[in-house]
N, C-alpha and C positions, 0 to 999 in steps of 0.2 A: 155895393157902392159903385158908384160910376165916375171912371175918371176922363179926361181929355187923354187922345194918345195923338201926336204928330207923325203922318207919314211924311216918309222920304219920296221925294220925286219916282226913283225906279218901281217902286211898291205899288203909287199909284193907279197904274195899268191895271193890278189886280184888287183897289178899292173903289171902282167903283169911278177913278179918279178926285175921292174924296182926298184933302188935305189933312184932314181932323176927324176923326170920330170920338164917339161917346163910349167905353167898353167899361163893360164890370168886371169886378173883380177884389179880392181885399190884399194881394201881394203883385208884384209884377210878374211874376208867373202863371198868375190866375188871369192876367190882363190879355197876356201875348197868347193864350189856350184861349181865352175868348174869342183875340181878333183870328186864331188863325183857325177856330171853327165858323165864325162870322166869313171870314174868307179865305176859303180852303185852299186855293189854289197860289195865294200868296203865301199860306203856309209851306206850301210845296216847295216853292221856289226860293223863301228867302229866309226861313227858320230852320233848314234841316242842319246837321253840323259841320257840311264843308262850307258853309256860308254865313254862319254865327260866328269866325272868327275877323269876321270882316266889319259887325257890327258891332256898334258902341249904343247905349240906352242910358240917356241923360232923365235922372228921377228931376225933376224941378232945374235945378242948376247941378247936380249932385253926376258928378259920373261915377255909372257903375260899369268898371273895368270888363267884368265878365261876365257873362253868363250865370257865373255861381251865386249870383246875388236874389238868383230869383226871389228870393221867399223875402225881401224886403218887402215893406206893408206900405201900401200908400191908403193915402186920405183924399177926400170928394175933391178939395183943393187943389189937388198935386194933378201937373202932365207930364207923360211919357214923353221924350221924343225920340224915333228911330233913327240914328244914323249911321248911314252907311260911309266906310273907309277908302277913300279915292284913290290908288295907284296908277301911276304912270312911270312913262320908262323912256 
């Protein structure tokens, strides 16, 4: 099944500059292994775990706090959106 996934502006550099892709998957774990074999290089840089805690992944409206949620199942319906956590100082 294929869902909508929203990239975050920084990520784009390594999609392609795509805003939205199409990725399969039937959990959001299955989603984020697709997009970061579709594009490895963004996997590198913005899934590894000293950069997952900067990320937030909004299932529809739904925030999912952490990472542990992977195994939540989404539907052809539903979008991911990737966001990333803005610090300043």
């Amino acid at each position: 099944m294929a869902i909508l996934v929203r990239i975050p502006s920084p990520l784009r550099q390594y999609t392609e500059q795509q805003s939205e892709v199409m990725m399969e998957g039937n959990t959001i774990g299955e989603v984020l292994e697709n997009l970061k074999i579709r594009f490895p290089e963004a996997g590198t840089r913005f899934f590894s775990t000293r950069t997952a805690r900067f990320m937030n992944l909004y299932l529809n409206d739904k925030d999912i706090r952490s990472l542990k949620d992977l195994d939540t199942q989404v539907g052809e319906k539903d979008v991911l959106s990737i966001v990333f956590a803005i610090a300043g100082g």
